[in-house]
N, C-alpha and C positions, 0 to 999 in steps of 0.2 A: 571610553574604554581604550586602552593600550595600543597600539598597534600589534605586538605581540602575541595579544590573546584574540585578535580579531579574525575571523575565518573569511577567508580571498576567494571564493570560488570562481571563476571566470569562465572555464570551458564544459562543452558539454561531452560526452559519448556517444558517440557514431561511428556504427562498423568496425571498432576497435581501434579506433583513433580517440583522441582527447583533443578537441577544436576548439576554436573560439565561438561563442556564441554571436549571433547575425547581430542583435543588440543589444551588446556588451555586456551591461550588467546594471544588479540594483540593489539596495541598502535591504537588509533586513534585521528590524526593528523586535527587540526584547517588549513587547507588550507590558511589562511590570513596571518599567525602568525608560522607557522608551529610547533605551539606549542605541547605537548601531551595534549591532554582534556581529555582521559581517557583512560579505557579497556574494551576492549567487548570478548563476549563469542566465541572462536574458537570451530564451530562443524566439527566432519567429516560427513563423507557420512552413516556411519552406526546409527551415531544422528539422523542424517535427516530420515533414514529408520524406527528408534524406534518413532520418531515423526511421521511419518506417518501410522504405526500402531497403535498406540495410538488413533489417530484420528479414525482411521477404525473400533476400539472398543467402542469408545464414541460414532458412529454415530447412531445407534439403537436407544437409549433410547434420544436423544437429538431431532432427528427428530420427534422423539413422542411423545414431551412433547407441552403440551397444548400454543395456541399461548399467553397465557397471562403471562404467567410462563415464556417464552422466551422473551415475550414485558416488561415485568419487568426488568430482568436483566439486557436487554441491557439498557433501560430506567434509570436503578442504575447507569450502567459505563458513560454513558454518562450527567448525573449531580452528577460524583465524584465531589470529594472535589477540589475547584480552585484551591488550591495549589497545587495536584496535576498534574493537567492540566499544569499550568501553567509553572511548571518546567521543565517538557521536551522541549515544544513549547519554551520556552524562552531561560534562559543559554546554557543547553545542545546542543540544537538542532541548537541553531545559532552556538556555537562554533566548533562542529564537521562539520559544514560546511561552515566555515569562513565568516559569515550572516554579515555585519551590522546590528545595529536596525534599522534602519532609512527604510533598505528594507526588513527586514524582516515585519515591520510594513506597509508599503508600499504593503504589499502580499495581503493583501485584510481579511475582514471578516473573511476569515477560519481560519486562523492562529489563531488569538483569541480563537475560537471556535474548536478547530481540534477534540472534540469526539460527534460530531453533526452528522454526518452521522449516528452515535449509535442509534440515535431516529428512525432509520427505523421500520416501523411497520412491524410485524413480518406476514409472510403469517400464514393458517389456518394451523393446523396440522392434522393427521391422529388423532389425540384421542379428537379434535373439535369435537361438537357438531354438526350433520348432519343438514345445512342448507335445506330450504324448497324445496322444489320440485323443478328441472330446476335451481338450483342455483350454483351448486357444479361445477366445472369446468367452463370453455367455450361451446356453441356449436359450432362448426364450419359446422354440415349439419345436414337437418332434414329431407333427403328423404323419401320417403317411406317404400324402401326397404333396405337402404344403412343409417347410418346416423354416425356423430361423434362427439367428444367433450375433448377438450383438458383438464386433470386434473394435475396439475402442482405438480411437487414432487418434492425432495431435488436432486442436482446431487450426493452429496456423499462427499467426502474428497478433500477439495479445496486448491492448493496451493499459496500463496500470495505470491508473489515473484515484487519489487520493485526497483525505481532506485533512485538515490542521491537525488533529488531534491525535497524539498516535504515532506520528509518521513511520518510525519506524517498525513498529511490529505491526501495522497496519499494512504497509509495503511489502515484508520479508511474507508478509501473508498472500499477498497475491501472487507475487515473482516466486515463488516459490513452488508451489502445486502447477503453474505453469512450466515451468521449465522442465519438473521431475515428470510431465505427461509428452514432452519433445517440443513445445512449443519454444518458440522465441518471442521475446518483448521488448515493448518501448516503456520505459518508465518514466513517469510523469507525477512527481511531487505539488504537494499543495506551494503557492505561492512563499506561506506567509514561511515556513519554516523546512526549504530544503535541504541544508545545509546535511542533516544526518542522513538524507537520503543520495545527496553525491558520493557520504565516505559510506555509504552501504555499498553501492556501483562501485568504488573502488574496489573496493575487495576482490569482489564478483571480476573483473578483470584484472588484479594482479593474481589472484587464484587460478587465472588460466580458462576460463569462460571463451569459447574461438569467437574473433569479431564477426558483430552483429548479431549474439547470443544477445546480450543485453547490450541496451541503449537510451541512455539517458538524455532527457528534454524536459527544461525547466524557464517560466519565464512569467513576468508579473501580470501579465494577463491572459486573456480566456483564449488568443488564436493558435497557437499550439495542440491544445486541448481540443478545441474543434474543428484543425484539420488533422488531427489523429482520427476523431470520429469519421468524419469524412471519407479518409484514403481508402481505394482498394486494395493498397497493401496490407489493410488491417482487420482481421478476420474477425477479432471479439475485443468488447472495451469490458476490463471491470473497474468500475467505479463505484466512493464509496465517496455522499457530499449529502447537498439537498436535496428536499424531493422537485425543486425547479429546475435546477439544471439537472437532476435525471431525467425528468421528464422531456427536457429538450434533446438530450443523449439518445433518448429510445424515439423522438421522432426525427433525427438525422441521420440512427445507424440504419433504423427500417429501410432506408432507400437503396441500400446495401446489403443490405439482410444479414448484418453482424449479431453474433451472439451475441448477450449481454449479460453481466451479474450485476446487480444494482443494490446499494446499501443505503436506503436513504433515509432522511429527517427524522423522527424519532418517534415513541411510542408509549404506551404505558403512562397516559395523562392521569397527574393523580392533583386531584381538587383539595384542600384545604380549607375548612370556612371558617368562620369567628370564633365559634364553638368548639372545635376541634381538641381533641388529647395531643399536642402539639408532641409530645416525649412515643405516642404510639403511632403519628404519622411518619417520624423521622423514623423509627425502626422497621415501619414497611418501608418508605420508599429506598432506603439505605442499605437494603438485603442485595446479597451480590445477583447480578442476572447478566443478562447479555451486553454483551457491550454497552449519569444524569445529565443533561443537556442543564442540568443546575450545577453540575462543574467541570470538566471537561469532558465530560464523555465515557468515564468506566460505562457507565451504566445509563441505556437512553432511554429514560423518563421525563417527561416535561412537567413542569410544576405551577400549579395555577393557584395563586391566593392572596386574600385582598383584605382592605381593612384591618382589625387590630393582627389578623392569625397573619399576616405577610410580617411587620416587624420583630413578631415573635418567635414566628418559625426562624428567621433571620438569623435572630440574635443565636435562637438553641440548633440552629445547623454549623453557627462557625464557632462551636464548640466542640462538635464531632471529631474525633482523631483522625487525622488527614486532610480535613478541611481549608 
């Protein structure tokens, strides 16, 4: 590949600075093609830690900022300029994950649009204007003697933590209902394919995000990631990967008692045997649902089948439109 069309990332985000990362950097590899498509930012574990305090210092003044002043910005990053958009979601983001166009266009909607989540409407802040009487929170009881009412607050320093597939409407998805509830975040991209995830953080701070709103940490392997779980500056981790390393996630954040939202490994096993109507298996398992671990990911079903109905189904899956 050119030098020219190769993406350089080298630094990371912290506290509103653009630094060098602690170990420099590393080749990221087009899976189709195993071409290099670029460099991305090697952190260690003490990045991750200065990203998380970073965050911990922004969060004061960010939670308190009026919810229109937080509905603006995000409202800025997400009608930046197409060209911006477009470039990560497009070249970068298919090549570091060896996309076709044909499926990546095939992904639906979001892909187009991947800073659309940004439009979330930000909740009220503490420096809002005190709505009318009975309006402020939930009640949940109104006894007599006893009564209560839920008032919804920021949890604190959120860590975003992601898997291949996806990356960027997968990200804009979690950094996003964080931020619009007051919180602050460390975001943390999957290894193989950061690239669209650095020029998403860009955005997000040439749009005017105050440092240590967001901050970015990226690096080829897992210590980053698990001293983010780790830190007491980090109040909740969402991740979305295996069910292994969640599993490890929710018994290192326990010792901390971080919240967590976890998306893990996949579901909806569907068997195929010998016998099978090969043309009425593809049309169930092919129906659109929730996020096939049999292609990248739209849709996580896992597929199991053996014998003559695996070369068959085979052949009559990568005939499917999009495949």
């Amino acid at each position: 590949m050119s030098q020219s069309s190769a993406r350089n990332e080298q630094q990371l985000l912290i506290g509103g600075k653009w630094v060098e990362a602690s170990a420099a950097s590393y080749d990221i590899i087009n899976p189709a093609t195993e071409e290099v498509v670029g460099q991305a930012p090697n952190a260690s574990g003490a990045d991750a830690e200065a990203a998380a305090a970073a965050a911990r210092e922004a969060l004061p003044e960010w939670s308190a900022m009026a919810t229109e002043e937080r509905s603006a910005l995000m409202l800025k990053a997400a009608e930046s300029h197409p060209g911006q958009v477009r470039r990560p979601f497009g070249s970068g983001d298919r090549r570091d994950r060896g996309h076709r166009s044909c499926r990546l266009a095939h992904a639906g909607t979001s892909g187009r649009r991947p800073l659309r989540p940004l439009r979330t409407r930000p909740a009220p802040g503490p420096s809002d204007p005190a709505p009318a009487p009975g309006r402020r929170g939930h009640t949940v009881g109104t006894g007599g003697i006893v009564g209560g009412m839920v008032n919804r607050q920021p949890v604190g320093v959120v860590a975003c933590v992601t898997s291949y597939n996806f990356p960027m409407v997968n990200m804009a998805g979690k950094v996003a209902p964080a931020l619009a509830a007051g919180n602050t975040v460390v975001v943390k991209p999957a290894p193989q394919d950061p690239l669209a995830i650095v020029e998403l953080v860009r955005i997000l701070d040439e749009v005017g995000f105050p440092p240590g709103v967001v901050n970015l940490v990226n690096a080829s392997g897992p210590e980053p990631a698990a001293t983010l779980v780790d830190s007491t500056d980090v109040d909740m981790v969402s991740f979305t990967g295996s069910t292994q390393i969640g599993t490890r996630i929710m018994e290192a954040a326990g010792k901390t008692m971080k919240r967590l939202l976890l998306e893990l490994g996949g579901k909806g096993a569907c068997v195929v045997f010998d016998d099978a109507d090969i043309k009425g298996a593809i049309g169930c398992i092919d129906r659109p649902g929730p996020s096939t671990q049999v292609k990248s990911a739209p849709r996580r079903h896992e597929l199991l089948s053996t014998g003559a109905s695996s070369s068959r189904f085979a052949t009559a899956w990568s005939r499917c439109p999009g495949s």
